[in-house]
LODRENZA-627614 format. One record per residue: x, y, z of N, C-alpha, C, O in turn; residue in one letter. Coordinates in nm, 3 decimals. Layout:
<nulos>
X | Y | Z | X | Y | Z | X | Y | Z | X | Y | Z | a $
...
</nulos>
This chain:
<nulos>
-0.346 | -3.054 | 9.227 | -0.271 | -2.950 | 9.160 | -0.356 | -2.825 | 9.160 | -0.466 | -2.833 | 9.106 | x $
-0.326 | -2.732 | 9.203 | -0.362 | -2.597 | 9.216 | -0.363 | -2.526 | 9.098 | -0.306 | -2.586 | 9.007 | x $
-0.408 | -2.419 | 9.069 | -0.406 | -2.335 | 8.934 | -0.284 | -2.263 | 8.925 | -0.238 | -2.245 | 8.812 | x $
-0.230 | -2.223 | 9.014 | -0.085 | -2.158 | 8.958 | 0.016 | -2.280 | 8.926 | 0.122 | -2.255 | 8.869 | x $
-0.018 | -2.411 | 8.963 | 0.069 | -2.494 | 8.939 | 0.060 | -2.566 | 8.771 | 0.159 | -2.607 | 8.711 | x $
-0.088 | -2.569 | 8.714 | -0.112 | -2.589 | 8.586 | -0.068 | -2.486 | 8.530 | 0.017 | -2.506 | 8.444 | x $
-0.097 | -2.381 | 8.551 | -0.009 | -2.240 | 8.477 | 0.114 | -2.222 | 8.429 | 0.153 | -2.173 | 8.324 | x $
0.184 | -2.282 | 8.546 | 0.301 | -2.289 | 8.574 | 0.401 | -2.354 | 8.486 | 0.504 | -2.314 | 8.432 | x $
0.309 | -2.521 | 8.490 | 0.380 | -2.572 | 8.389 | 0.297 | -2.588 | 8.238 | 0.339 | -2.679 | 8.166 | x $
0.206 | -2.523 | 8.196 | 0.145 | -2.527 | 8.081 | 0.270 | -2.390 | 8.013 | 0.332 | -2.387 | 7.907 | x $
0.267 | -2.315 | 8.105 | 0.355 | -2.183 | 8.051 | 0.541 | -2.243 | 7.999 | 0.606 | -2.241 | 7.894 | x $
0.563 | -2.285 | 8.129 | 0.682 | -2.311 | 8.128 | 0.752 | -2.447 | 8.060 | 0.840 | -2.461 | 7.975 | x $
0.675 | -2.536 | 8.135 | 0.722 | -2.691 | 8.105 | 0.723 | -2.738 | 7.949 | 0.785 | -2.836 | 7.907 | x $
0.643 | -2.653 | 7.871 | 0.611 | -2.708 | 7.763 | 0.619 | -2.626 | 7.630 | 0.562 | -2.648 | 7.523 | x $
0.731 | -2.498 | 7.678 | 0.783 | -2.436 | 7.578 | 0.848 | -2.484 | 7.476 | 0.900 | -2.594 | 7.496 | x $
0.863 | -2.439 | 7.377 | 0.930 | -2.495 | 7.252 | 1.110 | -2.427 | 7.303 | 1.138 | -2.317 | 7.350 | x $
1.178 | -2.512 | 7.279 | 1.315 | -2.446 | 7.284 | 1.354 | -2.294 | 7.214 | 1.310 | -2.255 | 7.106 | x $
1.424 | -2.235 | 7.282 | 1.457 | -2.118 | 7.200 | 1.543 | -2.082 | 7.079 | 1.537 | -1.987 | 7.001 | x $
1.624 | -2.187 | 7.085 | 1.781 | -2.159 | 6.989 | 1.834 | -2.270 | 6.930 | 1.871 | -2.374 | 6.985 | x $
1.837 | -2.239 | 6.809 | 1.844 | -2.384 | 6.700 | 2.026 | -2.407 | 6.672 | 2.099 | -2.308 | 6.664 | x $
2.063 | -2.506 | 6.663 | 2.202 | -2.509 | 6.646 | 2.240 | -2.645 | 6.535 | 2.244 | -2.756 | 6.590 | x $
2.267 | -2.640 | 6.389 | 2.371 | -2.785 | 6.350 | 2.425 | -2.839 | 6.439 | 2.466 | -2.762 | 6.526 | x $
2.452 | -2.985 | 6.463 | 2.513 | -3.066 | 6.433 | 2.597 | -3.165 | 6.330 | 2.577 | -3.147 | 6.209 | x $
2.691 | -3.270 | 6.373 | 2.776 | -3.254 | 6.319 | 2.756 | -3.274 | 6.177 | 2.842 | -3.238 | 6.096 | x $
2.636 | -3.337 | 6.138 | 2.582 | -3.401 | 5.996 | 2.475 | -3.325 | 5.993 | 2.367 | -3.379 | 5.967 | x $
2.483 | -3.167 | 6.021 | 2.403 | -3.097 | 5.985 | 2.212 | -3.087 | 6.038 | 2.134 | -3.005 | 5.990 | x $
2.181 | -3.172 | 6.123 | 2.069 | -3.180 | 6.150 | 2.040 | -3.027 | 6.288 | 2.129 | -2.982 | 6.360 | x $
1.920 | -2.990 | 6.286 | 1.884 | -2.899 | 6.395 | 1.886 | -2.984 | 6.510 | 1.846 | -3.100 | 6.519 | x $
1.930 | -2.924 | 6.583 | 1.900 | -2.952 | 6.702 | 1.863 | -2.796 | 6.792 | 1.907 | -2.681 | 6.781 | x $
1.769 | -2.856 | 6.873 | 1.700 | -2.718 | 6.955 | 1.755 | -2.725 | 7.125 | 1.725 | -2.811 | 7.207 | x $
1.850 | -2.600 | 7.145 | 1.862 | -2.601 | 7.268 | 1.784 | -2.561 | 7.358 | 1.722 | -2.463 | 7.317 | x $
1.751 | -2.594 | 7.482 | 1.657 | -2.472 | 7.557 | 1.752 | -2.400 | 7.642 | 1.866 | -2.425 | 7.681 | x $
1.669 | -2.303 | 7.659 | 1.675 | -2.138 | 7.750 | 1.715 | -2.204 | 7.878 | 1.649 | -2.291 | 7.935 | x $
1.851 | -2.146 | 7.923 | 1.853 | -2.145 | 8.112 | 1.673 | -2.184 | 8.179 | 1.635 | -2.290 | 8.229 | x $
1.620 | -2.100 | 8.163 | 1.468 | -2.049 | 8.205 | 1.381 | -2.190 | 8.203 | 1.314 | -2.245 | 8.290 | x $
1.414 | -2.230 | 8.054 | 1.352 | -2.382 | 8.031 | 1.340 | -2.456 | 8.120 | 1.240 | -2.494 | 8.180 | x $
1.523 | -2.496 | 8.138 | 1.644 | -2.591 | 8.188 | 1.539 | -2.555 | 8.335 | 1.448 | -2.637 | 8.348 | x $
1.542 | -2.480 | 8.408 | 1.503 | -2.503 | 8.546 | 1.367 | -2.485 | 8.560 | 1.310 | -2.553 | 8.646 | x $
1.301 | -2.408 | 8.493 | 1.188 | -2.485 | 8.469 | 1.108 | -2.666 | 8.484 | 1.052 | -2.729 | 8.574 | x $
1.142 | -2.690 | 8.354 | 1.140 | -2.838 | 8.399 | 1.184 | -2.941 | 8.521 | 1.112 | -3.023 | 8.579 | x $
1.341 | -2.908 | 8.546 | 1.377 | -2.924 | 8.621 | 1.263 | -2.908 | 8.773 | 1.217 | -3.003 | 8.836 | x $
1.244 | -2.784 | 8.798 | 1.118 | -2.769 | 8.864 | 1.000 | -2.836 | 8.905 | 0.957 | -2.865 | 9.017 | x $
0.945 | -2.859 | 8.754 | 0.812 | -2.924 | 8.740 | 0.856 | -3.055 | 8.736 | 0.744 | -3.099 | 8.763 | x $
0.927 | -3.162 | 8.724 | 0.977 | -3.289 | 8.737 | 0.993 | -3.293 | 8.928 | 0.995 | -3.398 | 8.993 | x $
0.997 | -3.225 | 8.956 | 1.063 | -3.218 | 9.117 | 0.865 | -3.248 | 9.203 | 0.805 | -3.327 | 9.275 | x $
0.840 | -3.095 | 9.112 | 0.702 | -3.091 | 9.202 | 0.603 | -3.200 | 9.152 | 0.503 | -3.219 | 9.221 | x $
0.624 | -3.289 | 9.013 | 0.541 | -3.382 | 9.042 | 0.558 | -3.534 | 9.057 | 0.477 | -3.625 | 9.035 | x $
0.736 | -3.537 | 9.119 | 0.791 | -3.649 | 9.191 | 0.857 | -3.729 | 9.045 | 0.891 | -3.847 | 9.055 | x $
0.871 | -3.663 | 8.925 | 0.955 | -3.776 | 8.827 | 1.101 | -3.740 | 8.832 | 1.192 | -3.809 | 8.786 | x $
1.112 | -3.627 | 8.892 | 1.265 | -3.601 | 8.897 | 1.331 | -3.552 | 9.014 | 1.317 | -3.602 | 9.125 | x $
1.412 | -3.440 | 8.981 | 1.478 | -3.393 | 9.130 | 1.584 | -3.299 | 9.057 | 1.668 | -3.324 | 8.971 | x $
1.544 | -3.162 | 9.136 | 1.642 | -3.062 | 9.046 | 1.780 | -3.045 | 9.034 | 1.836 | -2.969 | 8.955 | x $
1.877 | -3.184 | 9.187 | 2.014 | -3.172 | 9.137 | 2.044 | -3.193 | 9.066 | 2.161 | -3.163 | 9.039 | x $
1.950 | -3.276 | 8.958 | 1.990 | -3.341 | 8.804 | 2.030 | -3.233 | 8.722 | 2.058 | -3.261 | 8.605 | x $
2.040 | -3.097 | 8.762 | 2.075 | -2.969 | 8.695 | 2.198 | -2.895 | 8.736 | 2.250 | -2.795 | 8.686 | x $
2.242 | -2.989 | 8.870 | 2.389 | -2.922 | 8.938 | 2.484 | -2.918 | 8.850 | 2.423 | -2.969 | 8.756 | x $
2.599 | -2.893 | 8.806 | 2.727 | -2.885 | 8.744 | 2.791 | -2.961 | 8.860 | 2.774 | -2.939 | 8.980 | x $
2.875 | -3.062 | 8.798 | 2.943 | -3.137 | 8.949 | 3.037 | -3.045 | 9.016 | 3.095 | -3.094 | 9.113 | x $
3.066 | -2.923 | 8.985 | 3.160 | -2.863 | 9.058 | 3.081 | -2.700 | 9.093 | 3.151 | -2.605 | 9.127 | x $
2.991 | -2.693 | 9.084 | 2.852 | -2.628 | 9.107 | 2.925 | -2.545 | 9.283 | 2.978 | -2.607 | 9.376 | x $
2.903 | -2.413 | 9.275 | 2.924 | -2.353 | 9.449 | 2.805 | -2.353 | 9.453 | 2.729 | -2.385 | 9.361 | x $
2.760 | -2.297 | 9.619 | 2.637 | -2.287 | 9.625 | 2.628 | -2.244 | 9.780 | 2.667 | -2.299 | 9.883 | x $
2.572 | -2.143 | 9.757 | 2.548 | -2.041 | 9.885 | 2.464 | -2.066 | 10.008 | 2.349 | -2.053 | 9.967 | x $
2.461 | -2.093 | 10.127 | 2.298 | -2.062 | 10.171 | 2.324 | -1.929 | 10.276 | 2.400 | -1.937 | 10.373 | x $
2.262 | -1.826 | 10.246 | 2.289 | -1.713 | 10.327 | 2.168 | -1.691 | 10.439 | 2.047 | -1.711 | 10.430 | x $
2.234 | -1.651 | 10.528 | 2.183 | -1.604 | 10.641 | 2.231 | -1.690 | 10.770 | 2.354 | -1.693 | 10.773 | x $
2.174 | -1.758 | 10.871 | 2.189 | -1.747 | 11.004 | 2.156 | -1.949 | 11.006 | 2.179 | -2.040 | 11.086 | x $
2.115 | -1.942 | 10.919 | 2.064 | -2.083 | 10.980 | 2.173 | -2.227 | 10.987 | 2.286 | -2.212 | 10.940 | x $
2.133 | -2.365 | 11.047 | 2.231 | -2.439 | 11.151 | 2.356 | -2.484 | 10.950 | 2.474 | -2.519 | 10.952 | x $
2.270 | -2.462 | 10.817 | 2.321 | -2.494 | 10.759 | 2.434 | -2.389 | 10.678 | 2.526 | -2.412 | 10.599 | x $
2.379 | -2.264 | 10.736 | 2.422 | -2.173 | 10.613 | 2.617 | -2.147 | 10.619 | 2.691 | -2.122 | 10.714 | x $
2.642 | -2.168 | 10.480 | 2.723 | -2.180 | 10.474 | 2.791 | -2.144 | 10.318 | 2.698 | -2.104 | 10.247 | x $
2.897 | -2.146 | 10.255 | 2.946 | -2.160 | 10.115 | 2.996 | -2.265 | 10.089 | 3.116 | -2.288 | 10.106 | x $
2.906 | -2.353 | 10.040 | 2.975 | -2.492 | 9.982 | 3.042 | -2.508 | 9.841 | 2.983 | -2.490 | 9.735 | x $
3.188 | -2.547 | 9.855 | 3.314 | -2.540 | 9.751 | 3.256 | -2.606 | 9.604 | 3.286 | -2.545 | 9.501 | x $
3.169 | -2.736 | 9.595 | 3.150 | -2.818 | 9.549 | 3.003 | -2.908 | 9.533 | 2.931 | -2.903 | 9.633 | x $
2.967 | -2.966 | 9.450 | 2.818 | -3.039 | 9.466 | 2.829 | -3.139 | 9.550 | 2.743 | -3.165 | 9.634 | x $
2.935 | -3.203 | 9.534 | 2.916 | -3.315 | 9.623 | 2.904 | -3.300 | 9.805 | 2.852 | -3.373 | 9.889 | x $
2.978 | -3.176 | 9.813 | 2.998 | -3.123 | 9.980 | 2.840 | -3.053 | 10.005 | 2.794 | -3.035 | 10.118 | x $
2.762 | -3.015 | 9.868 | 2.627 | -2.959 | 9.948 | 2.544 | -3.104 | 9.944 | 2.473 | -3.156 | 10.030 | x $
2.570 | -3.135 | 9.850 | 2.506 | -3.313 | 9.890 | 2.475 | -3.357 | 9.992 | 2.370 | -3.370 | 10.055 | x $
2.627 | -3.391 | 10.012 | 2.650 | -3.464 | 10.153 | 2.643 | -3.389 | 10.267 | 2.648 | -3.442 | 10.378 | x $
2.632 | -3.269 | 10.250 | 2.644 | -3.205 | 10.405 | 2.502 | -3.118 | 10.418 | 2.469 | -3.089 | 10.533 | x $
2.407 | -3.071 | 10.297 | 2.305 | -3.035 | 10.357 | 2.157 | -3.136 | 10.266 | 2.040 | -3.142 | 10.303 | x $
2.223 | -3.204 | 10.137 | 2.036 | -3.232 | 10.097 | 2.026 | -3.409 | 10.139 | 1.925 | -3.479 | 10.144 | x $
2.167 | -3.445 | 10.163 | 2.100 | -3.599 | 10.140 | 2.047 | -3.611 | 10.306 | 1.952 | -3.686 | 10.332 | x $
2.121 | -3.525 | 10.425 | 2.043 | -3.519 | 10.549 | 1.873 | -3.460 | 10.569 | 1.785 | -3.503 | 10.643 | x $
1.871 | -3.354 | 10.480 | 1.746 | -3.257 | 10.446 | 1.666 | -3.373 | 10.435 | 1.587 | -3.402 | 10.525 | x $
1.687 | -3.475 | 10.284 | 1.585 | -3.506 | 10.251 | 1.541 | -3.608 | 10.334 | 1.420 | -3.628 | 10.351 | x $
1.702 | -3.729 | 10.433 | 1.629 | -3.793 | 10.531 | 1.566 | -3.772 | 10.625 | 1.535 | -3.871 | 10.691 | x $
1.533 | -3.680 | 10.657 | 1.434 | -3.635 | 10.794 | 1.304 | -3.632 | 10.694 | 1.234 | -3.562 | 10.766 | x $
1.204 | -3.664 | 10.554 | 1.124 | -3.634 | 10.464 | 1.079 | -3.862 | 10.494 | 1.141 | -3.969 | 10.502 | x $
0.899 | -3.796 | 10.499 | 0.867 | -3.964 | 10.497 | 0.923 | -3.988 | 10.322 | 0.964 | -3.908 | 10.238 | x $
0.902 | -4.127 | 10.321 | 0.885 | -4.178 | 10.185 | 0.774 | -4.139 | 10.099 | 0.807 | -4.090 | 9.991 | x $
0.671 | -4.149 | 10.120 | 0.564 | -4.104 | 10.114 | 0.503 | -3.976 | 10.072 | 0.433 | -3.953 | 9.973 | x $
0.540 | -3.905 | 10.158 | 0.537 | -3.729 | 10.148 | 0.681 | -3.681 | 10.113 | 0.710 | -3.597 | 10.198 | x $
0.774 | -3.695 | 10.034 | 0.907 | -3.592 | 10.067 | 0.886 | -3.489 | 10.050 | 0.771 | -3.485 | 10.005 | x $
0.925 | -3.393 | 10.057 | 1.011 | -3.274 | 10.033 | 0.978 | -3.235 | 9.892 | 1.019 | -3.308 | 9.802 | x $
0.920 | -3.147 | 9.868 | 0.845 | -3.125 | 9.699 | 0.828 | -2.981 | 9.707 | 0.821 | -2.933 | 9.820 | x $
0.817 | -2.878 | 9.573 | 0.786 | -2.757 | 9.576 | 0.656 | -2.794 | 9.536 | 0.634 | -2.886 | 9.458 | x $
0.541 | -2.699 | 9.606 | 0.387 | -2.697 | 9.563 | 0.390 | -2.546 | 9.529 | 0.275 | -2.528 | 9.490 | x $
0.432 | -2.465 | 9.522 | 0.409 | -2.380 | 9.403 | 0.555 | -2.288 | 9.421 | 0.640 | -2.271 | 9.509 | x $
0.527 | -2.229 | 9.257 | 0.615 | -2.150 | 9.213 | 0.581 | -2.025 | 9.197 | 0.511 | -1.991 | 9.101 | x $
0.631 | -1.922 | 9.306 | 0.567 | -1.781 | 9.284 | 0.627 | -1.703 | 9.155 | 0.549 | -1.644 | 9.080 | x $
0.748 | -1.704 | 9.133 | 0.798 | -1.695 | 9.053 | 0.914 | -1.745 | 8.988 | 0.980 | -1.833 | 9.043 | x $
0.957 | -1.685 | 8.844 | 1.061 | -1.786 | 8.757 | 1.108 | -1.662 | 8.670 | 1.046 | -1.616 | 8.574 | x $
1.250 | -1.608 | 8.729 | 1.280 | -1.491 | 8.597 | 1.358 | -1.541 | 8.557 | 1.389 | -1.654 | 8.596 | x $
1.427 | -1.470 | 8.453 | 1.556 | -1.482 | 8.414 | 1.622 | -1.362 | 8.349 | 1.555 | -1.265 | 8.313 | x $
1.745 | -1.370 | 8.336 | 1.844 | -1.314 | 8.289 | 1.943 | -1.352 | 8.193 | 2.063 | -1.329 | 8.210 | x $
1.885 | -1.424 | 8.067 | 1.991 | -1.490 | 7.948 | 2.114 | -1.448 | 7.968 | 2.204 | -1.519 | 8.013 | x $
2.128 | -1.292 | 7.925 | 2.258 | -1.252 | 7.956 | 2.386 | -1.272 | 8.036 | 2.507 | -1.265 | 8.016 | x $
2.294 | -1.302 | 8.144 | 2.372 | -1.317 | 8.229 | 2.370 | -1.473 | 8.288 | 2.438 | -1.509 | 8.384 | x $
2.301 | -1.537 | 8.231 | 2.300 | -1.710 | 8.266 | 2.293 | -1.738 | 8.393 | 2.352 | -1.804 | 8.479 | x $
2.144 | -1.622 | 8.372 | 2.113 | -1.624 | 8.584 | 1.946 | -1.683 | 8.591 | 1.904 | -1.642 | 8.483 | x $
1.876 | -1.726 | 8.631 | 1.740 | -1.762 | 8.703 | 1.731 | -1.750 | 8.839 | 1.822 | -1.779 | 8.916 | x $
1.604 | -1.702 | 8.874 | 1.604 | -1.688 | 9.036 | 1.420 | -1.763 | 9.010 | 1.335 | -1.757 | 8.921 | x $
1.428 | -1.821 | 9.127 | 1.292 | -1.921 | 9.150 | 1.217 | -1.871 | 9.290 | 1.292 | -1.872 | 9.387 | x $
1.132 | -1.843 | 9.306 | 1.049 | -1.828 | 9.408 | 0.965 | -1.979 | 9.439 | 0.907 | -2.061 | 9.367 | x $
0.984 | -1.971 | 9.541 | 0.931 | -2.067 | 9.560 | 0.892 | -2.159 | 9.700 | 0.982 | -2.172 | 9.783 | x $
0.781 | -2.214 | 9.722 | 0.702 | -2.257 | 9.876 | 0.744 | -2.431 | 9.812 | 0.723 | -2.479 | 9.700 | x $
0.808 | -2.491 | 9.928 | 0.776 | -2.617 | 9.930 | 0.751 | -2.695 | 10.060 | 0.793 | -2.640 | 10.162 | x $
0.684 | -2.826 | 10.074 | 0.664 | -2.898 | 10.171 | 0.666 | -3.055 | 10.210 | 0.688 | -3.123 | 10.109 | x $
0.653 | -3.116 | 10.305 | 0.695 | -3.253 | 10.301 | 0.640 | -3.290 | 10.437 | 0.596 | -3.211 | 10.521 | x $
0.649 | -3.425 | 10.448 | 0.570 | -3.462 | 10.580 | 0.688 | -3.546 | 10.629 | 0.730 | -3.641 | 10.563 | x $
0.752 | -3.500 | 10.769 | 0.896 | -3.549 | 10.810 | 0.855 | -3.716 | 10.864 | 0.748 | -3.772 | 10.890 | x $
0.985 | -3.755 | 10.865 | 0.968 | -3.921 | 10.991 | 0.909 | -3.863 | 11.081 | 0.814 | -3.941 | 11.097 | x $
0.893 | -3.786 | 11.151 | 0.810 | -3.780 | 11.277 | 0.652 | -3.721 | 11.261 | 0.588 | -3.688 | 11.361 | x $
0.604 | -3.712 | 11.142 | 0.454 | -3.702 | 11.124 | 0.446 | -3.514 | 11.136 | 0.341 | -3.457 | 11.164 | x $
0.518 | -3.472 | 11.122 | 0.476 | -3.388 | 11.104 | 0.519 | -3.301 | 10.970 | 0.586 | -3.357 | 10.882 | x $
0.472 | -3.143 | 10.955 | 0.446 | -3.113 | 10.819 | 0.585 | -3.035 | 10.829 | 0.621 | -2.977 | 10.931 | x $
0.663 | -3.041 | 10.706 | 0.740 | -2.861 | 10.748 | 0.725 | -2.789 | 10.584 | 0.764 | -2.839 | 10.479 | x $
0.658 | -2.663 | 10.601 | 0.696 | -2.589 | 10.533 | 0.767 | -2.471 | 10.545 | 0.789 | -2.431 | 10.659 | x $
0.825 | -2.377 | 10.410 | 0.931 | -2.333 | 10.391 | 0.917 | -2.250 | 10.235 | 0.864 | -2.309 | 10.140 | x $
0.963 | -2.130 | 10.222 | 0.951 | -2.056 | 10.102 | 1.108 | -2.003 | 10.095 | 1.168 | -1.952 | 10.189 | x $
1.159 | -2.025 | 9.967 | 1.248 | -2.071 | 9.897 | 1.323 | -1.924 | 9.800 | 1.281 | -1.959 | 9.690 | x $
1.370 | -1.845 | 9.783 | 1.433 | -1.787 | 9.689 | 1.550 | -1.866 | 9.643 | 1.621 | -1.882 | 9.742 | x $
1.614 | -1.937 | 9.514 | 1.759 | -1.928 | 9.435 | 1.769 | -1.868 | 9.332 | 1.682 | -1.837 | 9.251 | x $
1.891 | -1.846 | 9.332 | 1.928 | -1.784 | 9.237 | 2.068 | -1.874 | 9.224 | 2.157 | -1.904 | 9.304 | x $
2.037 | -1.908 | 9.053 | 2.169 | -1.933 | 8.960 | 2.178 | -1.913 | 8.875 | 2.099 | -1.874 | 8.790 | x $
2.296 | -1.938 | 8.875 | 2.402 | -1.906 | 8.719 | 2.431 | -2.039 | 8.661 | 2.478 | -2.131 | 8.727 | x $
2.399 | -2.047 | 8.526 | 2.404 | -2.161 | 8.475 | 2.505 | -2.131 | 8.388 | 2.548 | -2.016 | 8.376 | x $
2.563 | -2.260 | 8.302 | 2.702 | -2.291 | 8.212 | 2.656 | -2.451 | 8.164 | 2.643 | -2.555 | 8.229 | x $
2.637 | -2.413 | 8.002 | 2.618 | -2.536 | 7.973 | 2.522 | -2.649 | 7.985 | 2.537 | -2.770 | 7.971 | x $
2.377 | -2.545 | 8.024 | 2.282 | -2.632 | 8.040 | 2.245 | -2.689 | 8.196 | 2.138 | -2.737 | 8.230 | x $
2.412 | -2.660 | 8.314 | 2.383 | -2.691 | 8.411 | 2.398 | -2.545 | 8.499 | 2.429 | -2.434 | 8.456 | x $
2.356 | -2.596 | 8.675 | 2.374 | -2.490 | 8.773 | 2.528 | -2.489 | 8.795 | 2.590 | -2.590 | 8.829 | x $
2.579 | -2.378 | 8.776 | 2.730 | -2.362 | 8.849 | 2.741 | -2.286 | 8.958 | 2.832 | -2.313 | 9.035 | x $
2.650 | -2.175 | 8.988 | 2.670 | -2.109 | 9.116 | 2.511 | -2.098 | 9.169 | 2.409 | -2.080 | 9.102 | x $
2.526 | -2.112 | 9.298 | 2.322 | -2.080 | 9.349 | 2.375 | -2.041 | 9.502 | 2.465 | -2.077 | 9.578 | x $
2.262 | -1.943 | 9.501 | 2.227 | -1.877 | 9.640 | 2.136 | -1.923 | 9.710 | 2.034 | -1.931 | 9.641 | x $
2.119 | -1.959 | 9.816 | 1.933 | -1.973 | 9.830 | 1.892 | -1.886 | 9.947 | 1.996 | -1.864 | 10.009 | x $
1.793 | -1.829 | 10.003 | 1.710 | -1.764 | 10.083 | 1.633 | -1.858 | 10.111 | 1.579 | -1.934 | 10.030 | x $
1.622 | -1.860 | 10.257 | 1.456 | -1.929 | 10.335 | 1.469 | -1.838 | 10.456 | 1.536 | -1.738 | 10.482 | x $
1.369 | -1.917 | 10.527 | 1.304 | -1.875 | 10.634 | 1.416 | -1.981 | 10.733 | 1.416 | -2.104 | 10.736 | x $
1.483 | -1.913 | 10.788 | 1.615 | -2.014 | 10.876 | 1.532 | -2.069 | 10.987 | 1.561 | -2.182 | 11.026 | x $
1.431 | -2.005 | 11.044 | 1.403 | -2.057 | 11.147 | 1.305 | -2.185 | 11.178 | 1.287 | -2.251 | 11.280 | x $
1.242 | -2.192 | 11.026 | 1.167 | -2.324 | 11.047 | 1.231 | -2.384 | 11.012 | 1.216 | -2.500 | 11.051 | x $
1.337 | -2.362 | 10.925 | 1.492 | -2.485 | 10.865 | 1.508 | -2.498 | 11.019 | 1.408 | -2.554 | 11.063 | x $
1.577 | -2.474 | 11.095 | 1.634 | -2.456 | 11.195 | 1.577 | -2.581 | 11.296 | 1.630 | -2.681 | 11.342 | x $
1.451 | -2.527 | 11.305 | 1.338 | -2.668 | 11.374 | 1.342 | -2.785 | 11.322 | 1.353 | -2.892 | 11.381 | x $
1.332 | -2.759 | 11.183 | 1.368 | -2.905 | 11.144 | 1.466 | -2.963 | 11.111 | 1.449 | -3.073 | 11.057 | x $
1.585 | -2.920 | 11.129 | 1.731 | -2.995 | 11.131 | 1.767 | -3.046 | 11.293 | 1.845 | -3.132 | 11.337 | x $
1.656 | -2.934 | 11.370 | 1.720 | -3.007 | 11.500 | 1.636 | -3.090 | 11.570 | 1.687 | -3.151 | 11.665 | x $
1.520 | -3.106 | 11.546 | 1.377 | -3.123 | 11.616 | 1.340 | -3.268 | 11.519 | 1.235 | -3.327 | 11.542 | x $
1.427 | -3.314 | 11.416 | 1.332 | -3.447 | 11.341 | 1.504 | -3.505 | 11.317 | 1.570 | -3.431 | 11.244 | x $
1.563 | -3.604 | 11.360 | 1.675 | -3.676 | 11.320 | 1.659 | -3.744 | 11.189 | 1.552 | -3.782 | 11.142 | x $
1.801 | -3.758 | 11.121 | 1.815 | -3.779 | 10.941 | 1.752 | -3.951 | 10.961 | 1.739 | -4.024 | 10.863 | x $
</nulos>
C-alpha cells in the first residue's frame, strides 16, 4: 500500500457519517454522504473485500464515452454487466484481478448527488500480462446507490485488451 492509498482511506474510509435521521422508534440512525458511499465502496474494491457494483441502482444508465470497442450508453445495470464488466473482469487472472491502486481524486457535489473518481487501476490478465488504465466517473447517486455514471479511460489500452486477451 502506497501513501496516497493510506491517505486515502484514513481520510475517506473512515469518516463519521454526515446526517443523522429517526427512525421508526425514534433511535438515530447516521446516514453517509454520496462521497462516503463511494468512497468505501472504493476502498473495499482496492483492497479485494468488495466490488463497487455493490453501489449500482439496478436500473443504474451508464455511459462509456469516447471511441473505444465498448463505448456505448447502457439502458440498464444488468446490460453493462453483461455486456462490458463480467467480460472485462474475465480476461483478469484470479490472482491479480482488476483492482484500483490509487485514487487521484474523489469530489463531490451533495447538491447535486454527483461524485467523480479519478482514478489508475490494474490487473494481471489470463495471458500473463499487466494492463493498466486511468479511470475518470462520474455519478449521480439516489438513495445511497449509482443511478447514472460516465466513465473516461484511455480507449486504446481498453482496446488491446478486449481484443488481444479472450474472456
Amino acid at each position: 500500500m502506497n501513501l496516497d492509498d493510506q491517505r486515502f482511506r484514513e481520510r475517506e474510509h473512515y469518516q463519521r457519517p454526515v446526517e443523522g435521521r429517526r427512525d421508526d422508534v425514534g433511535n438515530m440512525r447516521f446516514m453517509q454522504s454520496n462521497r462516503e458511499i463511494v468512497a468505501n465502496a472504493f476502498a473495499s474494491w482496492m483492497n479485494g473485500s468488495g466490488y463497487v457494483a455493490s453501489i449500482f441502482a439496478e436500473q443504474m444508465t451508464w455511459e462509456i464515452v469516447g471511441r473505444s470497442v465498448v463505448s456505448a450508453k447502457y439502458p440498464n445495470t444488468q446490460a453493462f454487466v453483461d455486456e462490458v464488466l463480467h467480460p472485462f473482469g474475465a480476461r483478469f487472472s484470479h490472482d491479480r484481478p482488476f483492482r484500483p491502486t490509487k485514487i487521484r481524486g474523489l469530489f463531490s457535489d451533495e447538491s447535486q448527488n454527483a461524485v467523480i473518481v479519478i482514478w489508475d487501476g490494474e490487473g494481471v490478465t489470463t495471458a500473463g500480462t499487466v494492463y493498466e488504465n486511468s479511470y475518470a466517473w462520474i455519478m449521480r447517486l439516489s438513495g445511497g446507490k449509482v443511478v447514472d455514471g460516465t466513465a473516461f479511460y484511455d480507449s486504446i489500452a481498453f482496446n488491446e485488451l478486449w481484443t488481444k486477451v479472450a474472456p
